[in-house]
Backbone bond lengths (Angstrom), bond angles and torsions (degrees), N, CA, C in turn:
res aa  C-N    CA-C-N  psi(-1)  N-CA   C-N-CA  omega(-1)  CA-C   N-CA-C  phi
1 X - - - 1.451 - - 1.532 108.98 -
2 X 1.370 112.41 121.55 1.444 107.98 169.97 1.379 127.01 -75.63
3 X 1.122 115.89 151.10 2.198 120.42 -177.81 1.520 77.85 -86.59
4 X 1.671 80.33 171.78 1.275 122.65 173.93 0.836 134.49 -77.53
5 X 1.724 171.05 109.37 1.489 100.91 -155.86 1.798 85.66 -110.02
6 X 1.742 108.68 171.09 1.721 111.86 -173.48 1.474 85.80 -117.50
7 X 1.195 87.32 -177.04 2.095 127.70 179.90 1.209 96.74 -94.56
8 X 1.097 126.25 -37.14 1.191 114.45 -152.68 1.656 118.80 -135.34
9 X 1.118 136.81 131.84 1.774 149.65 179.06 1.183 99.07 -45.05
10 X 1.714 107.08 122.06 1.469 109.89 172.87 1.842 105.41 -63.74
11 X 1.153 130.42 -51.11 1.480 114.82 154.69 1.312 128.07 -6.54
12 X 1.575 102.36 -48.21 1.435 97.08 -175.33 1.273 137.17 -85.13
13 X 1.467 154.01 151.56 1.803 138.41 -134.97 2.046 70.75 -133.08
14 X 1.293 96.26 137.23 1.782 120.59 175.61 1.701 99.86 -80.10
15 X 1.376 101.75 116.62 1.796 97.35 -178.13 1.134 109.43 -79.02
16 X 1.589 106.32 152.32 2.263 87.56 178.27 1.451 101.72 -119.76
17 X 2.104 87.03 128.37 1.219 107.21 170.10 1.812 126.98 32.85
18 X 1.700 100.27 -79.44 1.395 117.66 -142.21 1.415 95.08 -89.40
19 X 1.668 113.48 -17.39 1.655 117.95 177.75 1.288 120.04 -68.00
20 X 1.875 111.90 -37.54 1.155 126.24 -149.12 1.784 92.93 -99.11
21 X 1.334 119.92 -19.42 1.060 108.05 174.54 1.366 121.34 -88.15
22 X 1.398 110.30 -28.88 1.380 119.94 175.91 1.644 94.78 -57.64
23 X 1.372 122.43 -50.12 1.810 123.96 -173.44 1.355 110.21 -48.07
24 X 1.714 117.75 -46.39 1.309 129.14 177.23 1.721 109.37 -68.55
25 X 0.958 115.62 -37.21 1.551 102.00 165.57 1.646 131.91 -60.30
26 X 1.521 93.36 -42.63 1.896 108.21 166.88 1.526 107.39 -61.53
27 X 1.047 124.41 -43.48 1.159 117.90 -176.64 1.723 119.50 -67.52
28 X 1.269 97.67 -26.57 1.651 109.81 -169.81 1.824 91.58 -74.05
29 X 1.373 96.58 -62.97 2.226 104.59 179.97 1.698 105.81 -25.34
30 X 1.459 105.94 -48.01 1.466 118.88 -159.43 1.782 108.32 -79.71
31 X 1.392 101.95 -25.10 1.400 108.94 173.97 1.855 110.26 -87.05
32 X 1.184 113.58 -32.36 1.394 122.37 -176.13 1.819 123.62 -97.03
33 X 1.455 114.74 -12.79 1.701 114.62 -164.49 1.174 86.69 -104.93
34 X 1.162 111.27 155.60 1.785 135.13 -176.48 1.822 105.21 -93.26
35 X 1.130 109.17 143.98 1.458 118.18 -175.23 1.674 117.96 -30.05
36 X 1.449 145.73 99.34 0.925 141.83 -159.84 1.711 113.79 55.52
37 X 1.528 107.39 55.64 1.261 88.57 156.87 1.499 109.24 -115.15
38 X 1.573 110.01 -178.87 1.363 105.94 -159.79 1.735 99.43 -117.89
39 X 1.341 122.64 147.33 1.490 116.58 146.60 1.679 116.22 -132.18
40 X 1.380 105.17 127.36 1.470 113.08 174.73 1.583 100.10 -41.61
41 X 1.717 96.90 129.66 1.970 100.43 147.11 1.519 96.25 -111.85
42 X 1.153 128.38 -80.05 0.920 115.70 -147.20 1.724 112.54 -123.36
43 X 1.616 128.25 158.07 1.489 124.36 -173.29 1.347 95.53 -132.83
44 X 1.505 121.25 136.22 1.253 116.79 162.67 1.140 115.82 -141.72
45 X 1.477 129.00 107.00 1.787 130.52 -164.66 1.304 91.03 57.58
46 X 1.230 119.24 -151.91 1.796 135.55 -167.23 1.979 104.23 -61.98
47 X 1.179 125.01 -34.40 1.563 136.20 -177.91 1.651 96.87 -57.77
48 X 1.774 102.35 125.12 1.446 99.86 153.64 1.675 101.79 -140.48
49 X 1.147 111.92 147.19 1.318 146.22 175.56 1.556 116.59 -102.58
50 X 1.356 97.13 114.74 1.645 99.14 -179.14 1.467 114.53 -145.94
51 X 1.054 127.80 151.01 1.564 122.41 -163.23 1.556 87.96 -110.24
52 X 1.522 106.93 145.73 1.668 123.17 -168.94 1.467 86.94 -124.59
53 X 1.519 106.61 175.80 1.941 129.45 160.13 1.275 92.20 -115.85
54 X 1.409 112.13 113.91 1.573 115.33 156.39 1.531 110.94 -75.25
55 X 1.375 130.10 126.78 1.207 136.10 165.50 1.564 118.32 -55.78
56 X 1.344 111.46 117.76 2.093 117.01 153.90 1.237 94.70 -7.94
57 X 1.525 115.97 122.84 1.285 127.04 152.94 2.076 121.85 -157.77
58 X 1.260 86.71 152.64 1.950 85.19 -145.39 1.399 85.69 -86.71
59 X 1.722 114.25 174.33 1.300 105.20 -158.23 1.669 79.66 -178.59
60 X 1.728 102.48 147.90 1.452 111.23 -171.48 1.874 111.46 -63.22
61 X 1.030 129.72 21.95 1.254 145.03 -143.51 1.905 100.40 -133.17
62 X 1.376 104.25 -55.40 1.343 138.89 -168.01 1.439 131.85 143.87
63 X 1.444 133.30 -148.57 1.093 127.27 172.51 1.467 113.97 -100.23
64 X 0.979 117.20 135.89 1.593 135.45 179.59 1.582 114.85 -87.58
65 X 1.319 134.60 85.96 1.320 140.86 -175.77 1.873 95.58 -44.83
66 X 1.297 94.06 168.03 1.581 119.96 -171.14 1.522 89.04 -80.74
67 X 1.830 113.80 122.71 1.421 107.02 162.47 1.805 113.54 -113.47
68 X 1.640 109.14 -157.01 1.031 97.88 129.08 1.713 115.34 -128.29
69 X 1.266 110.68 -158.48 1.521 125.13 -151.88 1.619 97.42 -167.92
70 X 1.768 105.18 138.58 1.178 107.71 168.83 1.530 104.90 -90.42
71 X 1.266 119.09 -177.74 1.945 125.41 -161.15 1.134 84.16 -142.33
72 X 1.604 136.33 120.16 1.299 123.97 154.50 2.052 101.15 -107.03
73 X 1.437 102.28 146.02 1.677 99.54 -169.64 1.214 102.26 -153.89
74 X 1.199 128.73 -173.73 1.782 135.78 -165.37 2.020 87.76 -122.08
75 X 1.091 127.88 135.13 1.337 140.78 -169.22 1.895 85.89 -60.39
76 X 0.704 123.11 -80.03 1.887 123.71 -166.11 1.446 94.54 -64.14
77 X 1.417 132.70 26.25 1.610 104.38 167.72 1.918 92.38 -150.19
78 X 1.228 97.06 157.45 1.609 118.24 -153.79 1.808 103.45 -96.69
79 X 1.503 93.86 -16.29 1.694 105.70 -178.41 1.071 100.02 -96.89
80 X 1.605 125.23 173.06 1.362 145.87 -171.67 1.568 111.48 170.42
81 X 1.780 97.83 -157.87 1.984 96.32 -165.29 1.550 72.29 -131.87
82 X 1.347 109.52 124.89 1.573 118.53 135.05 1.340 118.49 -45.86
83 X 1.476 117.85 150.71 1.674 115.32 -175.48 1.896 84.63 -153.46
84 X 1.099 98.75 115.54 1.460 113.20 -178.69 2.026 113.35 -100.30
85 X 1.460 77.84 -37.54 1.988 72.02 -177.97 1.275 98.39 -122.32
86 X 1.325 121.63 179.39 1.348 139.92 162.45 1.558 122.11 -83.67
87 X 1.299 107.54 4.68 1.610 124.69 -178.11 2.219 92.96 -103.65
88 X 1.424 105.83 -37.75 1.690 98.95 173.38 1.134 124.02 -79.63
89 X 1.652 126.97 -18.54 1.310 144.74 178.22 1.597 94.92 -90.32
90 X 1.185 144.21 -50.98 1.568 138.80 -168.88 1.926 75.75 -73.12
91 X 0.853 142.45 -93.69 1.460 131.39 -159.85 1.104 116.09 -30.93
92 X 1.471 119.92 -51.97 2.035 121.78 -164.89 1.729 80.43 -66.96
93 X 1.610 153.75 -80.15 1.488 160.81 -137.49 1.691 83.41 -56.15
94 X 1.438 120.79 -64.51 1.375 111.95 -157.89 1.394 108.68 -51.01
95 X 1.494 118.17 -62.63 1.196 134.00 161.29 1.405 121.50 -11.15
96 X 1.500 113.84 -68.87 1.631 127.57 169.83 1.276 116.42 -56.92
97 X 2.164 124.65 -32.80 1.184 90.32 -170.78 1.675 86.34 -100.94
98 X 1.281 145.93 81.39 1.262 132.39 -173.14 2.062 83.56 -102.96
99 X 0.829 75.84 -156.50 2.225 93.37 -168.63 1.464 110.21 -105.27
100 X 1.601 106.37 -33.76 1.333 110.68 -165.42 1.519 102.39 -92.84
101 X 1.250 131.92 -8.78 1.782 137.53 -152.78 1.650 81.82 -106.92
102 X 1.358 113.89 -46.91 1.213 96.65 -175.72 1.281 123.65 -61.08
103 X 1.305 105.92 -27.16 1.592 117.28 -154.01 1.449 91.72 -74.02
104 X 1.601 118.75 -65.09 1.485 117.02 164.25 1.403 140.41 -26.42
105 X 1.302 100.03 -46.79 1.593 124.10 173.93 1.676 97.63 -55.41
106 X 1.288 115.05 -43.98 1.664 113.00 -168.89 1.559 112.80 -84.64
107 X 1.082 125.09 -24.19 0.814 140.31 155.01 1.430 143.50 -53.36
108 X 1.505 113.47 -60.33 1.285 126.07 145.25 1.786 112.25 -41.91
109 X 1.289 120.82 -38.24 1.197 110.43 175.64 1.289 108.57 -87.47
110 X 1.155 151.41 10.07 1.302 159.77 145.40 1.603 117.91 -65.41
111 X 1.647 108.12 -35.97 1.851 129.21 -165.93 1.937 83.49 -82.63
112 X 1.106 112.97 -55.73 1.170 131.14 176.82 1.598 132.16 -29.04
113 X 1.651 99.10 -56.71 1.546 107.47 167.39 0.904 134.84 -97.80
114 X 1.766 114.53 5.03 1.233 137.31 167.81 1.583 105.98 -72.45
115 X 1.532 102.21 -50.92 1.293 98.76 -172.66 1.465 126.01 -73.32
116 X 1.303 127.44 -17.05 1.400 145.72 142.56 1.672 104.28 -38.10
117 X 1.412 111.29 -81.60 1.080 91.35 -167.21 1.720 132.45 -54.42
118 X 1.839 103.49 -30.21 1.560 106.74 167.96 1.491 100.91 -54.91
119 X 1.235 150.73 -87.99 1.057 165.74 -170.63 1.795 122.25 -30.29
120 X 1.557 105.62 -8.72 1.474 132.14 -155.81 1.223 111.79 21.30
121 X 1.360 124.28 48.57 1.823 131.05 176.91 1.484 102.94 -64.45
């Protein structure tokens, strides 16, 4: 029986399409944005998400090449959390949707409008 012959190394995994272009776009941001600059992806209610270029910077470890990083921040405030991997973003989501954060979260907004109203703010 004769083989086939391929293009391509059975080793090798076929990228799809929509991954490899999305990769070619990150790569282009990282070749083109100036040291910490920012571009909006995404807004939801007060939450915005924006991907930055962290600038080369040396570190007791070694030097840390120029990446990027997503920015998660509150729309009226200039601070936020860097999110570098997809292992700190799957942690910060788990974290947020836990049972007890919520419970607090509702709560605190409960401590919250009480104290407004004592206060008549």
């Amino acid at each position: 029986m004769e083989e086939i012959p391929t293009t391509q190394k059975e080793s090798e995994q076929p990228q799809q399409p929509s991954e490899q272009t999305l990769l070619e776009k990150l790569e282009n941001l990282l070749k083109t944005m100036r040291d910490w600059e920012r571009r909006p992806l995404v807004e939801v209610g007060r939450a915005v998400v924006e991907i930055v270029k962290l600038p080369k910077r040396q570190t007791k470890k070694g030097t840390e090449p120029e990446r990027l990083a997503l920015h998660l921040r509150l729309k009226d405030s200039f601070k936020g959390v860097f999110i570098e991997t997809y292992d700190e973003l799957d942690d910060i989501l788990r974290a947020l949707n836990s049972k007890s954060v919520h419970e607090i979260a509702k709560t605190l907004d409960e401590l919250s409008r009480k104290r407004v109203i004592e206060y008549g703010l």
